[in-house]
N, C-alpha and C positions, 0 to 999 in steps of 0.2 A: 454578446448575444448567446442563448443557447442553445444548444443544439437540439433540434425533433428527431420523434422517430417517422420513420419513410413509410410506405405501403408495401414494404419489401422486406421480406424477415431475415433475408440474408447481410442485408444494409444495416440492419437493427444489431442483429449478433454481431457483425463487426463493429459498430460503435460502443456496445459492452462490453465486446471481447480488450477493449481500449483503455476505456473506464474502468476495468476490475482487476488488469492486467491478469486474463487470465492463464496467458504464459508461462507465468511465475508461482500467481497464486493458488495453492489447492485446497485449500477451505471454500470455496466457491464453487459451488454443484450445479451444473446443469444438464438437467434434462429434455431432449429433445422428444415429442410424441406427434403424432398426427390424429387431429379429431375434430371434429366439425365438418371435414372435407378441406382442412388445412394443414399446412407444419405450425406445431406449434414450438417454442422453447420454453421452458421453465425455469428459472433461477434461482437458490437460497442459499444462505451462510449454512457449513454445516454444524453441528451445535447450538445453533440457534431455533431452527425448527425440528417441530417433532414429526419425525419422518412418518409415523405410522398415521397421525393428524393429516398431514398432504397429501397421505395415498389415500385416504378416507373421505376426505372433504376436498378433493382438488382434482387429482389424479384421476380416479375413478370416475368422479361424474363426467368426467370431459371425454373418457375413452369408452364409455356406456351411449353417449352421444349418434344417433345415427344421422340427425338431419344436418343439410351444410349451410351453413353462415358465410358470408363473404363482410371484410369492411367494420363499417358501423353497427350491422346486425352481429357481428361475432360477436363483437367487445357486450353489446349490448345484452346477449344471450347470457355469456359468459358471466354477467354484475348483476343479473337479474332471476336467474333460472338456475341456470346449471352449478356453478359452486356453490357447496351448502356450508363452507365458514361464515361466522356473525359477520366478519368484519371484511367489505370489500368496497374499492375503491378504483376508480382509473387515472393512470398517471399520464402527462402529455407528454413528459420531456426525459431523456434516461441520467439528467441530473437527478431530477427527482428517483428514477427509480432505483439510483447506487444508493441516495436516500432511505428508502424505504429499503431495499438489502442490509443494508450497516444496521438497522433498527430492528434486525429480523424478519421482516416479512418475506414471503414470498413473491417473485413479481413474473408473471407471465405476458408472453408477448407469443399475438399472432399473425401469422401471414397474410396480406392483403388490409390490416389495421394500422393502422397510423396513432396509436395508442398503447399504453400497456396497460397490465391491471399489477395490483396489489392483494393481497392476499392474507392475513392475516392467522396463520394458524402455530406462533413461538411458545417456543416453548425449551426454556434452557435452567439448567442449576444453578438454585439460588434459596439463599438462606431465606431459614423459616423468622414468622415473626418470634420474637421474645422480650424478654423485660429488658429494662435499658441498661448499659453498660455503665454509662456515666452519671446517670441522674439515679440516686438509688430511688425506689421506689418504697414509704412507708408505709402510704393512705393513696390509694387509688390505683388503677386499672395497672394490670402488667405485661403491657404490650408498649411495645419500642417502635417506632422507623425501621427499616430495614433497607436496601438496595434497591431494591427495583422500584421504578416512579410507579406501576400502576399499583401495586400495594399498596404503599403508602398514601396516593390517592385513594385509594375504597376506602382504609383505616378512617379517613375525614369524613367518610361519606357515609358512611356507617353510623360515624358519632355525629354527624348533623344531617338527617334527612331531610331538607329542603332542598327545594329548586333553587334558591337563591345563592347557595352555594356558586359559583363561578372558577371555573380551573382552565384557564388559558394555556393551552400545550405553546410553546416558544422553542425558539433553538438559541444556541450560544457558540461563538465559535468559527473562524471564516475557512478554516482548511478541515478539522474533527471538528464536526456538527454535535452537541450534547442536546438531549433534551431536556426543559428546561418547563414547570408548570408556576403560573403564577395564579393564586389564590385567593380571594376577598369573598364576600357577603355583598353581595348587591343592597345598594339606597343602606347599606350602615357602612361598609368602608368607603371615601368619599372617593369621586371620581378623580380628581387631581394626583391623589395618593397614587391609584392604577398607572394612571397617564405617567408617573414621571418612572416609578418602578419598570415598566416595562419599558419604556425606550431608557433607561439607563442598561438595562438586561438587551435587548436587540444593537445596540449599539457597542456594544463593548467588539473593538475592533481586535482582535487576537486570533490567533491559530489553535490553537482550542484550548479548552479551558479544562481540567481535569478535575478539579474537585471543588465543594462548596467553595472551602476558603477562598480559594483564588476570587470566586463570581463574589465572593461579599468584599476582598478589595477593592474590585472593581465595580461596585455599585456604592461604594461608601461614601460619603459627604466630602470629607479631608483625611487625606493618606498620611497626615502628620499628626494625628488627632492622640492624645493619649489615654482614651477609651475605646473601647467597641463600641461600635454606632450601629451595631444591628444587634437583635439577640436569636440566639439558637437553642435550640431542642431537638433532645431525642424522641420526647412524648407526642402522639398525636392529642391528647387531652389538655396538653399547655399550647397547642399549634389552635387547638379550637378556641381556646379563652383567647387567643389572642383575635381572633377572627372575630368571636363578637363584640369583642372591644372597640371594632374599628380598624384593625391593622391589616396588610397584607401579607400571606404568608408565599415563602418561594421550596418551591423542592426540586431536588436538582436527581436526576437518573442517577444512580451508582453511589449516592451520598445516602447513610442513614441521620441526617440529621436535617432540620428546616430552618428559614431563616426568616424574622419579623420584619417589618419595618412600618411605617417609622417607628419611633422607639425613644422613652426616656432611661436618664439617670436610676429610676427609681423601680422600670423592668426587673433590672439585672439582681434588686436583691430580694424579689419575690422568686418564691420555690414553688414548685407547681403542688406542692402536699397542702399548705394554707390554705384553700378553697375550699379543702377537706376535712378540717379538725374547725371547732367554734370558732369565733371570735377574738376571744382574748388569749387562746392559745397559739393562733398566727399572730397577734399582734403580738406576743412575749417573745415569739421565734424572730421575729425581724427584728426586735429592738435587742437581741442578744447578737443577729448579724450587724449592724449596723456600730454594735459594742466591737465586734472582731476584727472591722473594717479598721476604725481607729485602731485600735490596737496594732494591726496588721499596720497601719501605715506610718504612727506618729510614735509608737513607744522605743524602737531602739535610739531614732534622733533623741526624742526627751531624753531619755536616759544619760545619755553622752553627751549632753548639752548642758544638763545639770550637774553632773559630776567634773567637768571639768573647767566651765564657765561660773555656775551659781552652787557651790558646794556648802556653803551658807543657807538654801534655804530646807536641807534634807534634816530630819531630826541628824543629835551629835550619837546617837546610837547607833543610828544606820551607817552615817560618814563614817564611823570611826571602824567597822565592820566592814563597808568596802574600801576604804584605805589598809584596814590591815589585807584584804583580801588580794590585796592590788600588788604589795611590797614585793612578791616573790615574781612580776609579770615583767617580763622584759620588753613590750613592745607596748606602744602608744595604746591608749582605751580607743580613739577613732582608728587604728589599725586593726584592732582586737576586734570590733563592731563589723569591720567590712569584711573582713577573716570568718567570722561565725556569720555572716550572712549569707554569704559566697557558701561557705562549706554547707549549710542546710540549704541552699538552691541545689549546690551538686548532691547531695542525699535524695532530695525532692525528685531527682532528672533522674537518676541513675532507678531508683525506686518506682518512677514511672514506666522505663522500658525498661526493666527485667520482669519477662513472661511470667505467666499464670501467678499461683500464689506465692510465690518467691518473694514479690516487691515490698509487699508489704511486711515482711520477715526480717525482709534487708535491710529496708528503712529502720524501723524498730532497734538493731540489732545494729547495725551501724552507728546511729546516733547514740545508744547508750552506750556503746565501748570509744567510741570518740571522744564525746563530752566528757566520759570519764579520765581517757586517757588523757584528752588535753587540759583538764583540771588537775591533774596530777601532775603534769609536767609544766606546769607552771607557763603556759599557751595563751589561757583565759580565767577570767576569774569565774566563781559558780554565779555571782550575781550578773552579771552579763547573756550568763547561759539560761536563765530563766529566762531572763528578759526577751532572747531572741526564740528560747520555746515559746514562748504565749503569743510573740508577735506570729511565729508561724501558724500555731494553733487559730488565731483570728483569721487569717488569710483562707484556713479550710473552711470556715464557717458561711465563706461568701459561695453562695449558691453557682455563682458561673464563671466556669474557670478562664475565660479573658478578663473578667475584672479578675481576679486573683492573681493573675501574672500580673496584670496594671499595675496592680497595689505592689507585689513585690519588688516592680521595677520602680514604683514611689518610696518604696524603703530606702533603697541605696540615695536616692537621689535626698532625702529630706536628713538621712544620718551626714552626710556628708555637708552640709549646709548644717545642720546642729553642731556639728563636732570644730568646723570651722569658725563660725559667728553668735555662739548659742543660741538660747531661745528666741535673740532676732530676727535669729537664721531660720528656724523651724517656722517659726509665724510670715515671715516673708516669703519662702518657700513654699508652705501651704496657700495661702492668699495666691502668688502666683499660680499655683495649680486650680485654684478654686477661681480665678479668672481665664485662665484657660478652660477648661470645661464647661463656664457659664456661657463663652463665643463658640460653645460647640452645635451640630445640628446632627437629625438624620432626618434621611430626606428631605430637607429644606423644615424641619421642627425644631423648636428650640429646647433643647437638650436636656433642661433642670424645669422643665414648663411641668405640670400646671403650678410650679413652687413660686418661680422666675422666668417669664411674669406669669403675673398670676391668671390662670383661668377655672373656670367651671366646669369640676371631676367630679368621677363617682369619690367616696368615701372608702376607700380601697387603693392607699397610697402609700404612705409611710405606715403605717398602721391602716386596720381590717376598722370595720364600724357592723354591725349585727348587719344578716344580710335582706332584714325586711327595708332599712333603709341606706341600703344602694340600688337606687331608683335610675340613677345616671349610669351613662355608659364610658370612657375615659374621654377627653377631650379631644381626641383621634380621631375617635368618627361623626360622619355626616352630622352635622348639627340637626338637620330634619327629623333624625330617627336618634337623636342623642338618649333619649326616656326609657330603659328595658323595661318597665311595666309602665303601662298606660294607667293605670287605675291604681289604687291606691293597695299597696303590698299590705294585707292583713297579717299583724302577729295575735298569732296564737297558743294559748295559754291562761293561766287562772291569772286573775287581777288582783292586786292586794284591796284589800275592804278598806275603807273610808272610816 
């Protein structure tokens, strides 16, 4: 059960003084004043509000106060009159109001009330918006997510002015309480979608949760799954497509990035810049990702599958060039394959975390005195080192970096199964992975849909279609309002003569 506050403000400061431990802790300001014809206390995190904000909207008007309040007329005065912040509130319980402390607020408690209030005047350092880090930006808006949830909520709200918009504030977390906003389009994302997103989000039984990732393990489908089952973004303009598409979007305090659901296969390899450029120019980008993908996943097994299993069916020009190229190599070509895979993930990692522009200098600069080095020293052959450049080249091509780790952690897995059983191996291996992935879900959706099984999508799948005829909305949302235009999409333009 939890604990009240009393009609006693002495009784009240002692059960905060409990709850903030403020014995210990000195980030915890309080100010004692008298006004109304009462004692009153004040409370705030310091760094979190702006002091000059409380003496201004808080402080003052309560000690400018001549007349007395007792009770219910305090509190009343106090939410109604006298504090001139936007945002106030009254709290019943002083769980709630370590609550509202930890979030910033102000919380005032008077003497002879059996209530406190909230206060809303924070104000703390925090980064400006700017363009995304991850996602470069070619075609379109250059503003990113940033830290703070109410940002990144206006950011949405700004790029869709309707009411329909919906942003449920949530918490996560049983010991650090985060807050946590969940996102849809009312009558276009369906209600079941809402219903199961947030009681998987309210439910997550933990001690708190500190950052995206963790809330997207814990709201995922299957923890064994060898895809992402959600998709993320740094853009608030890929966070809105997804919204009208039907999906729900989640943002998490202190995260700059957002999180979809539900979600297909075929998300992950749309870039948010194709909505931007024609037709046939997103559809030439995605079928060049979709090139990278393969690549990224199936060419060092083929390679090594054929070279050592079926060497018969490569021209005798090329055999005879990686045979010669092979005679000075002392170690196995399936050792040689997981050696050059391995040493370009650690290029990839180390290249990742070295700060500012360094990484990409390292990377670069790495790999060609390596490759070189170990072509020279007879480590690896040069045809092998192609092989595993192009394979990594496809991998950057894929728009979202958990598929691209997926796929790199499918490399190892499909070379090793090539290198073992040849091209058996490689087609057995994929087929198993391509049956795993088609018993995958998110949110309780089926994963490869509208492909497998099939249903009825917009034309903006695998490929783009002109955008007078994507009339549909994805298969996600509410079937009620599935139609983005109601009437018939005019193209316009001269007509060829008859």
């Amino acid at each position: 059960m939890q604990p009240v506050f009393f009609r006693d403000l002495k009784r009240n400061m002692r059960l905060m003084q409990d709850a903030l431990h403020l014995d210990e802790n000195s980030d915890i300001v309080l100010r004692e004043l008298d006004a109304m014809g009462q004692r009153c206390a004040l409370y705030y995190v310091d760094g979190m509000v702006g002091s000059s904000l409380a003496a201004d909207f808080v402080i003052r008007p309560l000690l400018r106060c001549t007349q007395e309040y007792q009770g219910e007329q305090a509190v009343e005065a106090v939410t109604r009159r006298l504090i001139e912040a936007p945002e106030v509130r009254r709290i019943p319980s002083p769980t709630e109001a370590v609550g509202a402390l930890m979030n910033g607020l102000c919380v005032l408690i008077v003497d002879t009330a059996d209530e406190a209030v909230a206060v809303d005047v924070r104000f703390f350092v925090k980064r400006s918006i700017g363009p995304s880090k991850t996602e470069t930006v070619v075609i379109g808006p250059h503003e990113a997510f940033t830290e703070p949830l109410r940002d990144n909520l206006t950011l949405l709200h700004r790029m869709l002015p309707t009411p329909d918009l919906i942003c449920k504030r949530l918490t996560v977390g049983t010991k650090v309480k985060t807050n946590v906003a969940l996102c849809y389009l009312k009558d276009i994302c369906p209600e079941e979608t809402v219903r199961q997103l947030e009681s998987r989000i309210t439910s997550a039984q933990v001690d708190d949760v500190m950052t995206i990732g963790i809330l997207d393990q814990l709201i995922e489908d299957d923890p064994y799954a060898p895809l992402p089952q959600t998709v993320s973004s740094e853009r608030p303009d890929r966070a809105v497509s997804f919204l009208l598409e039907g999906q729900a979007v989640v943002l998490f305090d202190g995260s700059p990035r957002c999180l979809a659901m539900p979600m297909t296969l075929w998300h992950l390899f749309h870039a948010p810049d194709d909505s931007y450029m024609r037709w046939q120019y997103g559809s030439c980008m995605r079928i060049i990702r979709l090139i990278g993908a393969a690549l990224s996943l199936f060419l060092p097994g083929v390679f090594v599958s054929i070279v050592i299993f079926h060497p018969i069916s490569l021209p005798m020009s090329l055999l005879t060039n990686i045979i010669q190229s092979r005679s000075v190599i002392s170690i196995s070509l399936l050792n040689e394959g997981v050696l050059m895979l391995a040493v370009f993930a650690l290029i990839n990692e180390a290249g990742t975390r070295i700060p500012g522009l360094l990484g990409s200098s390292f990377g670069l600069v790495s790999t060609l005195i390596l490759g070189t080095a170990a072509v020279d020293a007879g480590l690896v052959s040069p045809f092998l080192l192609i092989v595993v450049a192009l394979s990594g080249l496809g991998s950057y091509a894929l728009p979202d970096y958990s598929l691209s780790f997926a796929f790199r952690v499918g490399q190892f897995l499909i070379l090793l199964a090539g290198g073992l059983l040849g091209l058996p191996g490689v087609c057995l291996t994929g087929m198993l992975l391509l049956f795993r992935v088609a018993g995958m879900q998110s949110l309780g959706q089926p994963y490869l849909a509208p492909r497998s099984p099939r249903r009825m999508h917009n034309p903006d799948l695998v490929l783009r279609a002109p955008v007078y005829r994507q009339r549909l909305r994805t298969w996600l949302a509410d079937p009620a309002d599935a139609l983005r235009a109601r009437g018939r999409m005019r193209r316009f333009g001269r007509r060829k003569k008859r």
